[in-house]
Biopython code that builds the backbone (N, CA, C, O; Angstrom):
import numpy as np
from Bio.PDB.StructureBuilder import StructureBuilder

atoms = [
    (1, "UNK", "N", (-68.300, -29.785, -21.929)),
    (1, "UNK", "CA", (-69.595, -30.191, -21.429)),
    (1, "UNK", "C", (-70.657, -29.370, -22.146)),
    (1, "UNK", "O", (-70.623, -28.147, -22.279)),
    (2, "UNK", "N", (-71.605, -30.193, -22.594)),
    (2, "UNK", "CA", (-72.499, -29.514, -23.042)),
    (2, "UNK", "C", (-73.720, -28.738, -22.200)),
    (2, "UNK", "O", (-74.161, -29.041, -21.091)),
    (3, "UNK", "N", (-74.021, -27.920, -22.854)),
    (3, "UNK", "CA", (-75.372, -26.748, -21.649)),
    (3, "UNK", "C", (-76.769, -27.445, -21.632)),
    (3, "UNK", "O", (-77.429, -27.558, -22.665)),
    (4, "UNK", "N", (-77.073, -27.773, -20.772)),
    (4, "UNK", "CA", (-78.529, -27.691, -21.003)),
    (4, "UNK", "C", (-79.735, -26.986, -21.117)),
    (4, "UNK", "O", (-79.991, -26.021, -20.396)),
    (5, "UNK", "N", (-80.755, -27.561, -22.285)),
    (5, "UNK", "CA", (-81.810, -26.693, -22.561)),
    (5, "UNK", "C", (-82.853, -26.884, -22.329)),
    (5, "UNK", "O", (-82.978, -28.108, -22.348)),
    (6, "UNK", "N", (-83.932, -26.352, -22.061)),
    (6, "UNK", "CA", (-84.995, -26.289, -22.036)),
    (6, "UNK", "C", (-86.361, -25.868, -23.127)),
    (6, "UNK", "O", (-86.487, -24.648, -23.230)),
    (7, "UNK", "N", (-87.019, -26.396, -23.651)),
    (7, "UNK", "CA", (-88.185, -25.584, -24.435)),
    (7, "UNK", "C", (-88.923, -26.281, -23.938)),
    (7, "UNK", "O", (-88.879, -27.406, -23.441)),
    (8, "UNK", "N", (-90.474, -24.682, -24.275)),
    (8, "UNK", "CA", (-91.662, -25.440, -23.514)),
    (8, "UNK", "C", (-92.593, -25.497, -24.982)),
    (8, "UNK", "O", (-92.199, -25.362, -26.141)),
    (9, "UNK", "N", (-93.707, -25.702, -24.560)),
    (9, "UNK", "CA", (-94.171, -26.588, -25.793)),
    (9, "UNK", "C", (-94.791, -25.087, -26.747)),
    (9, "UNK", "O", (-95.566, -24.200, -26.387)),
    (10, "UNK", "N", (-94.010, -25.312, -28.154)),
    (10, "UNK", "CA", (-93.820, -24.487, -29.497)),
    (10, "UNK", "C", (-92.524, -23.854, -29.641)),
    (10, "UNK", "O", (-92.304, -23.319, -30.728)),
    (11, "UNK", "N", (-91.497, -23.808, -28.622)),
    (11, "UNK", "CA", (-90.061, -23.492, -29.106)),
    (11, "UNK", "C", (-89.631, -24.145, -29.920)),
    (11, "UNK", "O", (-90.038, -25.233, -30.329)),
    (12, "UNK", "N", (-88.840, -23.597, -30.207)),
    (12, "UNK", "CA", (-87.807, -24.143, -31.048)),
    (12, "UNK", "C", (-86.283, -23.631, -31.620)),
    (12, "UNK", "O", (-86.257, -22.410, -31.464)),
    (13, "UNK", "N", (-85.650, -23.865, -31.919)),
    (13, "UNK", "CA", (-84.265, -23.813, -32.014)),
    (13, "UNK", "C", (-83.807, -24.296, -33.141)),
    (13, "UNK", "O", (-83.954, -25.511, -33.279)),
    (14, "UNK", "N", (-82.906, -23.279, -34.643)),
    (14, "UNK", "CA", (-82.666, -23.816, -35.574)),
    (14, "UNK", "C", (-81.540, -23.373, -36.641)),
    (14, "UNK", "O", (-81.086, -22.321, -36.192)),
    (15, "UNK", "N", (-81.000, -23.632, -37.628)),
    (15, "UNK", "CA", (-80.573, -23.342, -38.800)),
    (15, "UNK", "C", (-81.035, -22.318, -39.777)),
    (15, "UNK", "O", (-82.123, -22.312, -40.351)),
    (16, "UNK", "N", (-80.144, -21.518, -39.883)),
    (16, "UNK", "CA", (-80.859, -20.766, -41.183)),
    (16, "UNK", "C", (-78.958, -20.459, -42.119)),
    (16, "UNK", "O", (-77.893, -19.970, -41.741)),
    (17, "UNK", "N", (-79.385, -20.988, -43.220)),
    (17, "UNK", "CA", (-78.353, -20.806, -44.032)),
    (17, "UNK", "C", (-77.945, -19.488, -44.676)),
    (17, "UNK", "O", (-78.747, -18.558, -44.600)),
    (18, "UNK", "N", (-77.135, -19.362, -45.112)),
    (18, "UNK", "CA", (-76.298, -17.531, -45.714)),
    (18, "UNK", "C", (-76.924, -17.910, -47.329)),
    (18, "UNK", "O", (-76.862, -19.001, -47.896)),
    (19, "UNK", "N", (-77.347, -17.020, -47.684)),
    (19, "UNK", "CA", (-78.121, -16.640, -49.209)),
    (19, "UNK", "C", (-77.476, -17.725, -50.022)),
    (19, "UNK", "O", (-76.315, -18.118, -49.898)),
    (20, "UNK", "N", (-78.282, -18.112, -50.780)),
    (20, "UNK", "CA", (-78.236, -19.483, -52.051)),
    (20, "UNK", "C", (-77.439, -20.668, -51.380)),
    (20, "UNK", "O", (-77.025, -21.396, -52.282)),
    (21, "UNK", "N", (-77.098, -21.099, -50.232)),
    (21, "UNK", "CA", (-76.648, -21.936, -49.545)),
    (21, "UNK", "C", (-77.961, -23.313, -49.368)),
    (21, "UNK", "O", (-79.063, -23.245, -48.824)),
    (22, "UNK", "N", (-77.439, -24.223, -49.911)),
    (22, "UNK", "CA", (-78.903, -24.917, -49.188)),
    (22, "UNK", "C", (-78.458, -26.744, -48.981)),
    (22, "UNK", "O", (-77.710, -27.403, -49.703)),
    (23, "UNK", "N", (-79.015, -27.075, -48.079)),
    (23, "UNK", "CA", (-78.333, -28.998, -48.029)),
    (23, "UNK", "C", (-78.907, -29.469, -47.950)),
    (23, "UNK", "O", (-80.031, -28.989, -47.801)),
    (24, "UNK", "N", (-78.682, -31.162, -47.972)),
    (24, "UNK", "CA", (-79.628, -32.222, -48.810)),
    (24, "UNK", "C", (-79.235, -33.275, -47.048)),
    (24, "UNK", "O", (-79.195, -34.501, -47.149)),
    (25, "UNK", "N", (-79.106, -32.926, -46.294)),
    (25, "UNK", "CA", (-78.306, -34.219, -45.200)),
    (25, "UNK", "C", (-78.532, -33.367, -43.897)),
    (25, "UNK", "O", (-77.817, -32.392, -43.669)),
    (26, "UNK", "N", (-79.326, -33.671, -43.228)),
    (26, "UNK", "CA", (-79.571, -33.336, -41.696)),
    (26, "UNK", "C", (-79.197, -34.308, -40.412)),
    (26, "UNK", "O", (-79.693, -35.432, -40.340)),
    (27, "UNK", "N", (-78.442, -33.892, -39.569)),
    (27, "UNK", "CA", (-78.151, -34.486, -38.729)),
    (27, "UNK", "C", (-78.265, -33.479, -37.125)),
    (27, "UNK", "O", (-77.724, -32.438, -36.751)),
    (28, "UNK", "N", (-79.111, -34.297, -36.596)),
    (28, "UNK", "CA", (-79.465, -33.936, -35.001)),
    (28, "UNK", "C", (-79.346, -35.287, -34.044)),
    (28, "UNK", "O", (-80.017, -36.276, -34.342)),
    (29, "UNK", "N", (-78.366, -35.303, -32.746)),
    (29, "UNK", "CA", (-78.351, -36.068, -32.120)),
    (29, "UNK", "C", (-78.505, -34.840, -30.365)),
    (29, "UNK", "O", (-77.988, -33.784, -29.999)),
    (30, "UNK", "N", (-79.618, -35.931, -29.730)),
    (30, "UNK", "CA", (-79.730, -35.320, -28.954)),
    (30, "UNK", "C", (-78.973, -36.150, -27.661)),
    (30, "UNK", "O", (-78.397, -37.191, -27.981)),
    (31, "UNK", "N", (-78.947, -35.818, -26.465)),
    (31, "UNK", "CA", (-78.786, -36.693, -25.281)),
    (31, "UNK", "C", (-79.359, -37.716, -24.743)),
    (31, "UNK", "O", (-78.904, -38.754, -24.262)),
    (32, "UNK", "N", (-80.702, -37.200, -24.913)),
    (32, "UNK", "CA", (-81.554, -38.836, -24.730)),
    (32, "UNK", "C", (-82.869, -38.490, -25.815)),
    (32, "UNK", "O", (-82.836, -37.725, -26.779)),
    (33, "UNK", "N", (-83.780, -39.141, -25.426)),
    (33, "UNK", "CA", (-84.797, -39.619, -26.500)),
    (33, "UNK", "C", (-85.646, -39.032, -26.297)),
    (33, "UNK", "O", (-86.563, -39.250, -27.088)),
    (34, "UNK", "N", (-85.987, -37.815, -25.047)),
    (34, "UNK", "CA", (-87.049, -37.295, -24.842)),
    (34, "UNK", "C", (-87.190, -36.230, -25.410)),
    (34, "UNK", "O", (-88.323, -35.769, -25.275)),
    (35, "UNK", "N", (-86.409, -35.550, -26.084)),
    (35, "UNK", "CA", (-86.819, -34.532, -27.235)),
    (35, "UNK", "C", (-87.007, -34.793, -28.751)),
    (35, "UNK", "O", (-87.436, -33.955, -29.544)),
    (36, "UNK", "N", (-86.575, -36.259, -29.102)),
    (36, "UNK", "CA", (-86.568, -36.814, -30.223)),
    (36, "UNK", "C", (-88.166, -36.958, -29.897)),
    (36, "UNK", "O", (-88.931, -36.385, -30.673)),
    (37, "UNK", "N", (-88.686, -37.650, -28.856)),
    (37, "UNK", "CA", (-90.259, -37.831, -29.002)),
    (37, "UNK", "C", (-91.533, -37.224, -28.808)),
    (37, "UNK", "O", (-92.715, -37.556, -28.902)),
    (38, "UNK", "N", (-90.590, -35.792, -28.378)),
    (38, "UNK", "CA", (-91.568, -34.433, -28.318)),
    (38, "UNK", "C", (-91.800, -33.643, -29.090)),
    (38, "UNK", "O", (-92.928, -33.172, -28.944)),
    (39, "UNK", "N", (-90.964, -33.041, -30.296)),
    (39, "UNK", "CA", (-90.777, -32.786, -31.126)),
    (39, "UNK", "C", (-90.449, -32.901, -32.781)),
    (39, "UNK", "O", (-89.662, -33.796, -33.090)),
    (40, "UNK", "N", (-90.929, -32.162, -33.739)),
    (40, "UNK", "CA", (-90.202, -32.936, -35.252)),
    (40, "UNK", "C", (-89.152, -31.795, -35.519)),
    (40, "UNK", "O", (-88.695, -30.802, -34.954)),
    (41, "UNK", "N", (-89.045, -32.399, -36.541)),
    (41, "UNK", "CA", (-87.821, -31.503, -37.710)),
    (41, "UNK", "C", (-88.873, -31.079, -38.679)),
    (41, "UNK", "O", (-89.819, -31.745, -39.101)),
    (42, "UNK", "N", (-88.417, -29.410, -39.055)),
    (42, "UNK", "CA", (-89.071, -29.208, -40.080)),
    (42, "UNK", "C", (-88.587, -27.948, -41.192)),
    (42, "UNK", "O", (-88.799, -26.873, -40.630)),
    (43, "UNK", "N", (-88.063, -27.755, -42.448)),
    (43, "UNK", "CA", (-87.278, -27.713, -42.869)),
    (43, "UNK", "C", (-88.025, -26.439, -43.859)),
    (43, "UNK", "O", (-89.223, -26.445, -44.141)),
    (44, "UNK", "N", (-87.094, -25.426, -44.283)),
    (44, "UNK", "CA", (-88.047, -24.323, -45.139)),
    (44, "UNK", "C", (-87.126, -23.941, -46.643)),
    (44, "UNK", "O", (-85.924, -23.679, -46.678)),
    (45, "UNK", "N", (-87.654, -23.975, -47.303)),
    (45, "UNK", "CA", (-87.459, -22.676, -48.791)),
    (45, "UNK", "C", (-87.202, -21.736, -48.818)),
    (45, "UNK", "O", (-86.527, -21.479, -49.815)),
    (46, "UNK", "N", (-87.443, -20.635, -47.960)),
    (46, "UNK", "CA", (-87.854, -19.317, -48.065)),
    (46, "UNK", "C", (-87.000, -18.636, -46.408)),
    (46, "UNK", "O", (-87.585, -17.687, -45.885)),
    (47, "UNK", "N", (-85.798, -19.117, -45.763)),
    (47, "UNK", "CA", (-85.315, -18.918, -45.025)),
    (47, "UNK", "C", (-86.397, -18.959, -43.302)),
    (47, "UNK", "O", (-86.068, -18.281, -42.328)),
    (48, "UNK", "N", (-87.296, -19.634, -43.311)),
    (48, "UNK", "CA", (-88.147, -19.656, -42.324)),
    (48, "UNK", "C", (-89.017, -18.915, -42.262)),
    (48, "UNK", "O", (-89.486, -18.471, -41.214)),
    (49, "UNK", "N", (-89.404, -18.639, -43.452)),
    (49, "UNK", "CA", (-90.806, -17.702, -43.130)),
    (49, "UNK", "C", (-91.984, -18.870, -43.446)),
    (49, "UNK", "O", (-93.048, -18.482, -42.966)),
    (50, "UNK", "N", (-92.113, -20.122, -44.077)),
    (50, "UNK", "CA", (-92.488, -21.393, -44.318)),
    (50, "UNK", "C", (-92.321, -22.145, -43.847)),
    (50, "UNK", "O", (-91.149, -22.013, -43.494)),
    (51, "UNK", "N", (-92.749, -23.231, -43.411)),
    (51, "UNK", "CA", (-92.156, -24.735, -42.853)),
    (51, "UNK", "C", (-92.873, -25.989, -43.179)),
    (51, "UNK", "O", (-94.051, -26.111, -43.517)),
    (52, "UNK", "N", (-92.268, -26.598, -43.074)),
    (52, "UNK", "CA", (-92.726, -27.877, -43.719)),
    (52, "UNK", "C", (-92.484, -29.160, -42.872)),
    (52, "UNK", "O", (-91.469, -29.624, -43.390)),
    (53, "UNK", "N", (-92.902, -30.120, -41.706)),
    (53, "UNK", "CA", (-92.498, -31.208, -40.993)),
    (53, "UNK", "C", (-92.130, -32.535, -42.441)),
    (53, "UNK", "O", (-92.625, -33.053, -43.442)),
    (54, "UNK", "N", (-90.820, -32.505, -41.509)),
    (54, "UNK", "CA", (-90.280, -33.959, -42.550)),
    (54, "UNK", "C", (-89.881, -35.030, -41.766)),
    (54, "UNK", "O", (-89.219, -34.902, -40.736)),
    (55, "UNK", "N", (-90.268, -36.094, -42.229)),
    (55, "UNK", "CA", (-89.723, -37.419, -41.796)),
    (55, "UNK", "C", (-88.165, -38.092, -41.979)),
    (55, "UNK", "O", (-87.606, -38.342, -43.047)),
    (56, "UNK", "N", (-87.705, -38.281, -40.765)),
    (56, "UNK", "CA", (-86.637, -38.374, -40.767)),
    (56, "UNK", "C", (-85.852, -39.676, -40.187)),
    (56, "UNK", "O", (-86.525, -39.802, -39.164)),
    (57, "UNK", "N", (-84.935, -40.697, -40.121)),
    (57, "UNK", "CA", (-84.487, -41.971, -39.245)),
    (57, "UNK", "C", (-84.291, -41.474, -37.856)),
    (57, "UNK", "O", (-83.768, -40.418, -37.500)),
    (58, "UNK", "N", (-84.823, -42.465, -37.111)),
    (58, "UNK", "CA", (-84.920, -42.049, -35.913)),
    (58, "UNK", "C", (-84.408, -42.957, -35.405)),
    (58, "UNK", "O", (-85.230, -43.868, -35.303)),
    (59, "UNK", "N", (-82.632, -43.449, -34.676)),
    (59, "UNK", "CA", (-81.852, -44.172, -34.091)),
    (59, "UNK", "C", (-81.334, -43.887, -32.994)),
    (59, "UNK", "O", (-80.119, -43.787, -32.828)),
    (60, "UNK", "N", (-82.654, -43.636, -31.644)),
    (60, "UNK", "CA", (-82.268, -43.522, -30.060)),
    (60, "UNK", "C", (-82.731, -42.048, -30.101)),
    (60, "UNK", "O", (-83.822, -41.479, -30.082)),
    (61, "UNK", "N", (-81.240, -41.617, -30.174)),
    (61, "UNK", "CA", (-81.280, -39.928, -29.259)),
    (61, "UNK", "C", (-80.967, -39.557, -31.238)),
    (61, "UNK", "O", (-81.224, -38.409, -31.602)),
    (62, "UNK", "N", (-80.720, -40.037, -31.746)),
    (62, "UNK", "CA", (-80.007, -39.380, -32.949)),
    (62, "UNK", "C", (-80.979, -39.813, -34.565)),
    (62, "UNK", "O", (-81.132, -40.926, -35.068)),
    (63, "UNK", "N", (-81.516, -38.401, -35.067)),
    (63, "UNK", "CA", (-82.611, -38.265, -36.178)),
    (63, "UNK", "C", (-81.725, -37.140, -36.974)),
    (63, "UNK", "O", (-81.244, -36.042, -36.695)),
    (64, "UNK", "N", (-81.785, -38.366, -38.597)),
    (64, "UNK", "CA", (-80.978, -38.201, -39.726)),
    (64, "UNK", "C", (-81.510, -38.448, -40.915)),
    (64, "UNK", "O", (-82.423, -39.267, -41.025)),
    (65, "UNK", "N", (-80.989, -37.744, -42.017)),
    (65, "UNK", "CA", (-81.665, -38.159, -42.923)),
    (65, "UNK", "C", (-81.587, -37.527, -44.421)),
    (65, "UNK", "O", (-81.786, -36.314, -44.488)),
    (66, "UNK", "N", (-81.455, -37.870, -45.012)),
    (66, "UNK", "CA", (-81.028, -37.491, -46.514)),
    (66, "UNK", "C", (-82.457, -36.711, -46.821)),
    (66, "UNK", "O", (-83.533, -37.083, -46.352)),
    (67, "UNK", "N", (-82.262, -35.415, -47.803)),
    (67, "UNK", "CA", (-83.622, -34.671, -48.364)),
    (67, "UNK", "C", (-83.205, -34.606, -49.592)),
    (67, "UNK", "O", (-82.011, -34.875, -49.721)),
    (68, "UNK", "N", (-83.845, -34.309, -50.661)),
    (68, "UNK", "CA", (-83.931, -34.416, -52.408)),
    (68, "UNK", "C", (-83.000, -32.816, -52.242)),
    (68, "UNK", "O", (-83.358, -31.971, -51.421)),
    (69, "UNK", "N", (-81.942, -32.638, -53.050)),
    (69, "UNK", "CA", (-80.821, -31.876, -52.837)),
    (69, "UNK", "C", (-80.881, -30.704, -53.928)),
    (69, "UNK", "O", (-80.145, -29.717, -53.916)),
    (70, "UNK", "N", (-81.922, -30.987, -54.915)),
    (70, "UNK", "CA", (-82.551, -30.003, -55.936)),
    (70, "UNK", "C", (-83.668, -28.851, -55.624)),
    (70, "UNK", "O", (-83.897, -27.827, -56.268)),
    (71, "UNK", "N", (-84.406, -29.427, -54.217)),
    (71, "UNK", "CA", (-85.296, -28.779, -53.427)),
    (71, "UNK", "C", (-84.810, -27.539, -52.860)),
    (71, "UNK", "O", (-85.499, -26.519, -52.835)),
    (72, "UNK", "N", (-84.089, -27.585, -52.582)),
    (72, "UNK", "CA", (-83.415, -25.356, -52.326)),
    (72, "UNK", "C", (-83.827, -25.372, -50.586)),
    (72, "UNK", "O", (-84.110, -24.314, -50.024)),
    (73, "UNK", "N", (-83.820, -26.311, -50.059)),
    (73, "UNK", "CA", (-83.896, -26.265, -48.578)),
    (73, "UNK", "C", (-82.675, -25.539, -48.048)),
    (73, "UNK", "O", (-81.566, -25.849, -48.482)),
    (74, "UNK", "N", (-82.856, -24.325, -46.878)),
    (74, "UNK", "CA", (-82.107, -23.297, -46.418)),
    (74, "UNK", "C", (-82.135, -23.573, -45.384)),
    (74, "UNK", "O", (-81.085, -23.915, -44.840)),
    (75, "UNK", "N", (-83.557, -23.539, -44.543)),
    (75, "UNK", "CA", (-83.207, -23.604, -43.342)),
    (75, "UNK", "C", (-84.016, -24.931, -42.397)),
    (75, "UNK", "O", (-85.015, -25.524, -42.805)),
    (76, "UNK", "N", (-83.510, -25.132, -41.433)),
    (76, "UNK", "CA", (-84.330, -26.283, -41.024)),
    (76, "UNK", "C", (-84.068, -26.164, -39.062)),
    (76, "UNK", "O", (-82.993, -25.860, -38.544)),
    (77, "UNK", "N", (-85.225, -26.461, -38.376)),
    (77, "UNK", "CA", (-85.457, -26.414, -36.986)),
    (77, "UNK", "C", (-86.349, -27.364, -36.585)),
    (77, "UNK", "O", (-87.347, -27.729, -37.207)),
    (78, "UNK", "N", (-85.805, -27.914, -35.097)),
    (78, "UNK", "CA", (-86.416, -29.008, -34.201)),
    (78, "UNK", "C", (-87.419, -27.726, -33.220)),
    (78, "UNK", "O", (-87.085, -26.639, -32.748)),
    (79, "UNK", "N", (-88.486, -28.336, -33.218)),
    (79, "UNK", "CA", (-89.850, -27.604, -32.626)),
    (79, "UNK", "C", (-90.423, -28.226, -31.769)),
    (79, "UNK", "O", (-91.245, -29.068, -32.131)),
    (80, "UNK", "N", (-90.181, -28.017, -30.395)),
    (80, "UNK", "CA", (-91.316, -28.761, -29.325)),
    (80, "UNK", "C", (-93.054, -29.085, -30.140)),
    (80, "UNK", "O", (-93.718, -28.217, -30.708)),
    (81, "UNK", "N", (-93.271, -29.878, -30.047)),
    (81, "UNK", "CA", (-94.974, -30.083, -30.505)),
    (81, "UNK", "C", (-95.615, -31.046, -29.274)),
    (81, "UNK", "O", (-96.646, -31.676, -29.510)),
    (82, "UNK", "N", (-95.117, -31.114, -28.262)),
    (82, "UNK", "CA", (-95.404, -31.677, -27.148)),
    (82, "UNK", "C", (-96.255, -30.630, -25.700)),
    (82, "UNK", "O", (-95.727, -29.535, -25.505)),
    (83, "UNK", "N", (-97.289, -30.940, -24.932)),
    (83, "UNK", "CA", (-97.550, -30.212, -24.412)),
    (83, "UNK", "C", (-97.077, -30.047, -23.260)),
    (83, "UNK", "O", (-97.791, -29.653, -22.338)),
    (84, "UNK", "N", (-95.720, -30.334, -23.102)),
    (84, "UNK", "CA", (-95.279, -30.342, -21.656)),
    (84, "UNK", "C", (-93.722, -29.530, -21.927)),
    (84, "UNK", "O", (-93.325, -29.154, -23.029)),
    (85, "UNK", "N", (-93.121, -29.408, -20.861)),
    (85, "UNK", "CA", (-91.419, -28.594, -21.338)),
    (85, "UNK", "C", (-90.860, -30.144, -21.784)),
    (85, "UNK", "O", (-91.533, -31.170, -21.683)),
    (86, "UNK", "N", (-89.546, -30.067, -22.270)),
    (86, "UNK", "CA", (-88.882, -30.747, -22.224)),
    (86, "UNK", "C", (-87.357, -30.189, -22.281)),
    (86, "UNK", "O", (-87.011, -29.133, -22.811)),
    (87, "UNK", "N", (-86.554, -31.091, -21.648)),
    (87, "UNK", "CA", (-85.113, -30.698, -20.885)),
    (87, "UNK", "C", (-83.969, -31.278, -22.274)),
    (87, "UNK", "O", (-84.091, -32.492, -22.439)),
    (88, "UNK", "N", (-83.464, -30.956, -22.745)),
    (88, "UNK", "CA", (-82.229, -31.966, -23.518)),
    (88, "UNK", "C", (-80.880, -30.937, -23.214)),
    (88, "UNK", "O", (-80.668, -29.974, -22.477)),
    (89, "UNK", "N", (-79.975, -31.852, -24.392)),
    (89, "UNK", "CA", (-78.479, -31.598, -24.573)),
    (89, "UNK", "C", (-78.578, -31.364, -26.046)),
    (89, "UNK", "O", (-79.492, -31.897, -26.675)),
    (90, "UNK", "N", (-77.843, -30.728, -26.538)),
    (90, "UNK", "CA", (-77.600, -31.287, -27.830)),
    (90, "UNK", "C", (-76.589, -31.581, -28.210)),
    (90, "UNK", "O", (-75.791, -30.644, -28.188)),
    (91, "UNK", "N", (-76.179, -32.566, -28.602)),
    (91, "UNK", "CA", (-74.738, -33.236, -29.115)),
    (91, "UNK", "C", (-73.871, -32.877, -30.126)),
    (91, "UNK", "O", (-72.650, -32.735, -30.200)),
    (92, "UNK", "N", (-75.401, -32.692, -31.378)),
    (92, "UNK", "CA", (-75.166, -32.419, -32.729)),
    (92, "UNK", "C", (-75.854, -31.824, -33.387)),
    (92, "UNK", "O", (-76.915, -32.411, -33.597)),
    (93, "UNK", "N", (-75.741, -30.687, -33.941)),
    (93, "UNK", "CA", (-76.722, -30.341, -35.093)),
    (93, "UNK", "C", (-76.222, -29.704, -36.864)),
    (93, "UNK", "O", (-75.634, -28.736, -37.346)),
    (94, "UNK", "N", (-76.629, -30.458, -37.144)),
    (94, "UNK", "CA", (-75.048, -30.009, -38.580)),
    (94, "UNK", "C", (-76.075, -30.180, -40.157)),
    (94, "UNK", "O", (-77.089, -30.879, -40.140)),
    (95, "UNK", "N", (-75.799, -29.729, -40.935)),
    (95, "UNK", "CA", (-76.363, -29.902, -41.901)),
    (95, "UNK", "C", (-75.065, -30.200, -43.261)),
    (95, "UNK", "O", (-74.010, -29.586, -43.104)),
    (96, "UNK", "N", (-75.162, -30.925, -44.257)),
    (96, "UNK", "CA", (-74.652, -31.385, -45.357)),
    (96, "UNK", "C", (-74.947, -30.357, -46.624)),
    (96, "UNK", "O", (-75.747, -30.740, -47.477)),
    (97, "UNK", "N", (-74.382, -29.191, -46.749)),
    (97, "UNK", "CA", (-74.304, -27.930, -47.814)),
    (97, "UNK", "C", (-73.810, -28.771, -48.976)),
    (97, "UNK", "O", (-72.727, -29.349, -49.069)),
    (98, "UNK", "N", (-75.069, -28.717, -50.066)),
    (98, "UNK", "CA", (-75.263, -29.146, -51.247)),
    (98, "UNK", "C", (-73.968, -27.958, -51.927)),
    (98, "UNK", "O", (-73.792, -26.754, -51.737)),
    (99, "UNK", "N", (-73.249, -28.972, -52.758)),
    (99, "UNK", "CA", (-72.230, -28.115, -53.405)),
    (99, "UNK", "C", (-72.321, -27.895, -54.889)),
    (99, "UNK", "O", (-71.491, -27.188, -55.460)),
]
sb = StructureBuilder()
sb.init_structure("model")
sb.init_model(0)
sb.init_chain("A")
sb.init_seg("    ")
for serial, (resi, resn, name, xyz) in enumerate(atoms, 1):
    if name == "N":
        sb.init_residue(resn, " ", resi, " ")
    sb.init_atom(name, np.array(xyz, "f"), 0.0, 1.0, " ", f" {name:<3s}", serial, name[0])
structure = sb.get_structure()
């Protein structure tokens, strides 16, 4: 069973990859749709000291999506940008390590 979470609005929760590690394929599936519509994905260079919001497929509870795999993306995190809390699960969060 999965735990449930909570963030209130500017948390966030994320990825950070081990030195020269970096992937081209993000995958987040949540429990339902109310954190998919409170929040983005947003993905960094520089192990999170940067960020950048990216656009991503958005199918229900579950936002995916291929990134240009030459770009040196390390780390990447889902960020409340909503002004209220919001409650989820998370199902999935995985990233595709460019080889």
């Amino acid at each position: 069973i999965l735990e449930q979470m909570a963030a209130k609005p500017g948390d966030w929760f994320g990825l950070k990859m081990a030195k020269f590690v970096t992937f081209n394929y993000i995958w987040l599936n949540f429990e339902t749709k109310d954190a998919v519509a409170a929040g983005h994905v947003e993905v960094s260079k520089d192990l999170g000291k940067t960020w950048q919001k990216i656009d991503l497929t958005v199918e229900g509870s579950l936002v995916h999506g291929s990134l240009d795999s030459a770009a040196g993306y390390n780390a990447v995190r889902w960020i409340n940008r909503s002004e209220s809390p919001v409650v989820f699960k998370i199902v999935r969060f995985n990233v595709d390590v460019v080889k």
